[in-house]
C-alpha positions as a Markdown table, in Angstrom:
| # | Residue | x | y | z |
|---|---|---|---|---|
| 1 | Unk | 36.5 | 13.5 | 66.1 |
| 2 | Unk | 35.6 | 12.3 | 69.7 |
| 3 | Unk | 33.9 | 9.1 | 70.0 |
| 4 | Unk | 31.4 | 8.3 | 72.7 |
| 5 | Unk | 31.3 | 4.8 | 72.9 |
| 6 | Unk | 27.9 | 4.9 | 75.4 |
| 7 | Unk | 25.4 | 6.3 | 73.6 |
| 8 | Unk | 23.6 | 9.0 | 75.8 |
| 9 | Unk | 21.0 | 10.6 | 73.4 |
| 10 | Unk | 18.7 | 7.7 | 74.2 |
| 11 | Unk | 19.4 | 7.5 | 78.3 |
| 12 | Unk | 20.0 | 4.3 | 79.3 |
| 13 | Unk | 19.6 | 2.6 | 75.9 |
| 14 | Unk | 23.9 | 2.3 | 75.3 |
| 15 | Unk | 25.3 | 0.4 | 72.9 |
| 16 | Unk | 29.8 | 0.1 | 72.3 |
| 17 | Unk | 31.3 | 0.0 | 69.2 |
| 18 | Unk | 31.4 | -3.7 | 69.0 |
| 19 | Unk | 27.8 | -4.3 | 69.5 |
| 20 | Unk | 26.8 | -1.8 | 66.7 |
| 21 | Unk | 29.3 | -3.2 | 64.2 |
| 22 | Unk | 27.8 | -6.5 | 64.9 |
| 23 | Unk | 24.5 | -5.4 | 63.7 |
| 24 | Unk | 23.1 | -6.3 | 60.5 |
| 25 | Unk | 23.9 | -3.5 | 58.2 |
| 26 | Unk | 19.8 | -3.3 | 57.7 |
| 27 | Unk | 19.0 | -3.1 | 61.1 |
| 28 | Unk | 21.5 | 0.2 | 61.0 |
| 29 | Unk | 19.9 | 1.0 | 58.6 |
| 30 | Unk | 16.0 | 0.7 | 59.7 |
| 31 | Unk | 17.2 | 3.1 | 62.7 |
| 32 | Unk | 18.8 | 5.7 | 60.3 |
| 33 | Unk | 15.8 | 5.5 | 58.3 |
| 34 | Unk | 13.6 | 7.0 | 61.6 |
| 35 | Unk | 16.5 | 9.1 | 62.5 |
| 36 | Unk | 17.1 | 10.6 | 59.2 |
| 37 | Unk | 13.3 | 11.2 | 58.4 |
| 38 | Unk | 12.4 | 13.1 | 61.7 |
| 39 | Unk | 15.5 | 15.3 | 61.2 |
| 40 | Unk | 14.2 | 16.5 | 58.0 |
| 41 | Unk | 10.9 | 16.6 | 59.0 |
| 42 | Unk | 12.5 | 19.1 | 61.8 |
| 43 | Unk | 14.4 | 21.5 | 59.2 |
| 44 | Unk | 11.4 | 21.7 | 56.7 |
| 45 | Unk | 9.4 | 22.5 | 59.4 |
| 46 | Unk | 11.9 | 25.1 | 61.1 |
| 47 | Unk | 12.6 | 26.8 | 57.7 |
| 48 | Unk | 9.4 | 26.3 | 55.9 |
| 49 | Unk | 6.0 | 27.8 | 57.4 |
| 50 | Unk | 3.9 | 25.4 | 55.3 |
| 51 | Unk | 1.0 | 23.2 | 55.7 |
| 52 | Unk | 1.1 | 19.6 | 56.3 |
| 53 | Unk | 0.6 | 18.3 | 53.1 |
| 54 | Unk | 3.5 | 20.7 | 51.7 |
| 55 | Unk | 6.0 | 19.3 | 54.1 |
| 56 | Unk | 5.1 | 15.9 | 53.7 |
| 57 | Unk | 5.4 | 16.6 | 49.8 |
| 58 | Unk | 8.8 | 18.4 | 50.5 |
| 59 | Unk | 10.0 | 15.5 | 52.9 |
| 60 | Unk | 9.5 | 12.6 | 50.4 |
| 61 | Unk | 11.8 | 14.7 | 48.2 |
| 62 | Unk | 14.8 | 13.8 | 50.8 |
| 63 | Unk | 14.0 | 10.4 | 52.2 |
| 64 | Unk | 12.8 | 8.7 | 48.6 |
| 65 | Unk | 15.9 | 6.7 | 47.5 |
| 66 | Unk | 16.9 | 8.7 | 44.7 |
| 67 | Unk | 16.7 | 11.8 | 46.8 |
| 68 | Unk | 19.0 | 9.8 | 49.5 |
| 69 | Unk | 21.3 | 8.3 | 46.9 |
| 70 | Unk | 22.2 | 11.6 | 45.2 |
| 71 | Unk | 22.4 | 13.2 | 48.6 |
| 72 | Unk | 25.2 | 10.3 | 49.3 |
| 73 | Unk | 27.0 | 11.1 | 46.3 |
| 74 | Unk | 27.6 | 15.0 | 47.4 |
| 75 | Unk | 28.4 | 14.4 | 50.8 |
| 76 | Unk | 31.1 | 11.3 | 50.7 |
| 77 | Unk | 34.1 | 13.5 | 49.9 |
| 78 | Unk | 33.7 | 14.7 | 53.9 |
| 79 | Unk | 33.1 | 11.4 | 55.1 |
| 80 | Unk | 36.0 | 9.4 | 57.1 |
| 81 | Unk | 37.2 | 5.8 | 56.0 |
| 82 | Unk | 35.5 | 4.4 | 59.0 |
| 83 | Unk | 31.9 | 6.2 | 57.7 |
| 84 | Unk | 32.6 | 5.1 | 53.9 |
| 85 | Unk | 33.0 | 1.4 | 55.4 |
| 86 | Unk | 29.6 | 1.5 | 56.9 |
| 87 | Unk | 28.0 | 2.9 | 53.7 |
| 88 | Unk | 29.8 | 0.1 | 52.2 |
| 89 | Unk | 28.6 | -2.5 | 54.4 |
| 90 | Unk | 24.9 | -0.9 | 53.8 |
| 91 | Unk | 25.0 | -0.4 | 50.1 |
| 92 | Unk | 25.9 | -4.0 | 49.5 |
| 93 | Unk | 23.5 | -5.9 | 51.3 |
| 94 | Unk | 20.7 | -7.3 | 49.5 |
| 95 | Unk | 17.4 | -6.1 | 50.4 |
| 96 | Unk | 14.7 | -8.4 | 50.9 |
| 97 | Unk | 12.5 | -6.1 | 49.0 |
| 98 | Unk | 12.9 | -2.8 | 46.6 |
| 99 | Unk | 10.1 | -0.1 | 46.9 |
| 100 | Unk | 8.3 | -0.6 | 43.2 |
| 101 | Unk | 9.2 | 3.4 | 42.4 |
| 102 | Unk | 12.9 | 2.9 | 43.0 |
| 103 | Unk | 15.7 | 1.9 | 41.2 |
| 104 | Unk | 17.6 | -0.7 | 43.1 |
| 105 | Unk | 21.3 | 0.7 | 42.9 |
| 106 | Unk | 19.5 | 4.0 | 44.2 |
| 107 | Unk | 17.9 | 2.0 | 46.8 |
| 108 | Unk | 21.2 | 0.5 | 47.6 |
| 109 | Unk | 22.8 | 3.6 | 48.4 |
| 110 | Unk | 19.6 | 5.3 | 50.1 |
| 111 | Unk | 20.2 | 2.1 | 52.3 |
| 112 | Unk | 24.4 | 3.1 | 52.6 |
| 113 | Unk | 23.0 | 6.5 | 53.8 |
| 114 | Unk | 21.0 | 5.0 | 56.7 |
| 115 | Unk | 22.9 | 2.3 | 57.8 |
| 116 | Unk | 25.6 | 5.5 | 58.4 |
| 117 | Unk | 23.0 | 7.2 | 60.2 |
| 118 | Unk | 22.1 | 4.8 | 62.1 |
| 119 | Unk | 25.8 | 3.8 | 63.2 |
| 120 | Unk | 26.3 | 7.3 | 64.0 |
| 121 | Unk | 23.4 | 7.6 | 66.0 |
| 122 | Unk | 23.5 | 4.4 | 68.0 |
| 123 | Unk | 27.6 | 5.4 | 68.7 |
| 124 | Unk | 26.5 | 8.7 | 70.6 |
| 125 | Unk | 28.4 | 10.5 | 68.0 |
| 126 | Unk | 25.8 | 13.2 | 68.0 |
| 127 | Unk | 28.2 | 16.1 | 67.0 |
| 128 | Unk | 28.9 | 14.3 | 63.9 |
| 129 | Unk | 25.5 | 12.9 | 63.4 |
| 130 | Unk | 24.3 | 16.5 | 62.9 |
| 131 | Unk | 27.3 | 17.7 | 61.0 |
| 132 | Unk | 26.2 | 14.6 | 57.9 |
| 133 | Unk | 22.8 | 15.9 | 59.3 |
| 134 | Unk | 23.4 | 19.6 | 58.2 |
| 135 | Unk | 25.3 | 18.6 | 54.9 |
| 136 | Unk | 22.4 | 16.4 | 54.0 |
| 137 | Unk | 20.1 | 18.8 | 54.3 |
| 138 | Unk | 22.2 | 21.6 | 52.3 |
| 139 | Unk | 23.4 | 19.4 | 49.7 |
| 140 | Unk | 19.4 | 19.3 | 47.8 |
């Protein structure tokens, strides 16, 4: 695996490795969050021909915790050491608040999940953004 250290999906928005592991393991994943939502939002709506409502139904399967925690579980045997350190770093921090229809050790990994989303998108890794991406979306 190449890594980019500018990140050039965003233009001139760059951020090195040093500045992203210095980030609060929230904050990676707050970005991961947006990141990991509109890609779904993108398959559902490349693969499904449905109405809104539909999709939105169909997304909250995938970004609810429990939907991001299991997903977590089935994708971490293709994950590096590196990528299982920053779901590390995200699952253990404690969240300020839990969503009242989650279970907070589910929410703790749905938070791992993003915060490795997030790393990998503000990296420039985009190649292996969309590779956890892909298995994300094929592992429900």
């Amino acid at each position: 695996m190449t890594e980019n250290p500018k990140n050039t999906i965003m233009g001139d928005v760059t951020f090195d490795e040093k500045e992203v592991l210095a980030l609060s393991p929230l904050l990676l994943a707050y970005i991961g969050d947006s990141v990991y939502d509109t890609f779904i939002r993108t398959m559902l709506l490349k693969n499904k021909k449905i109405t809104v409502h539909k999709m939105h139904i169909e997304t909250i399967k995938y970004v609810k915790a429990e939907g991001q925690a299991n997903t977590l579980g089935k994708i971490m045997n293709m994950l590096t050491d590196q990528e299982k350190e920053i779901v590390r770093r995200g699952r253990n921090v404690k969240p300020h608040t839990v969503p009242k229809n989650a279970d907070v050790i589910k929410y703790r990994y749905a938070t791992g999940l993003e915060a490795l989303i997030g790393y990998l998108f503000l990296m420039g890794q985009a190649e292996r953004l969309n590779e956890i991406l892909n298995a994300c979306f094929l592992a429900d």
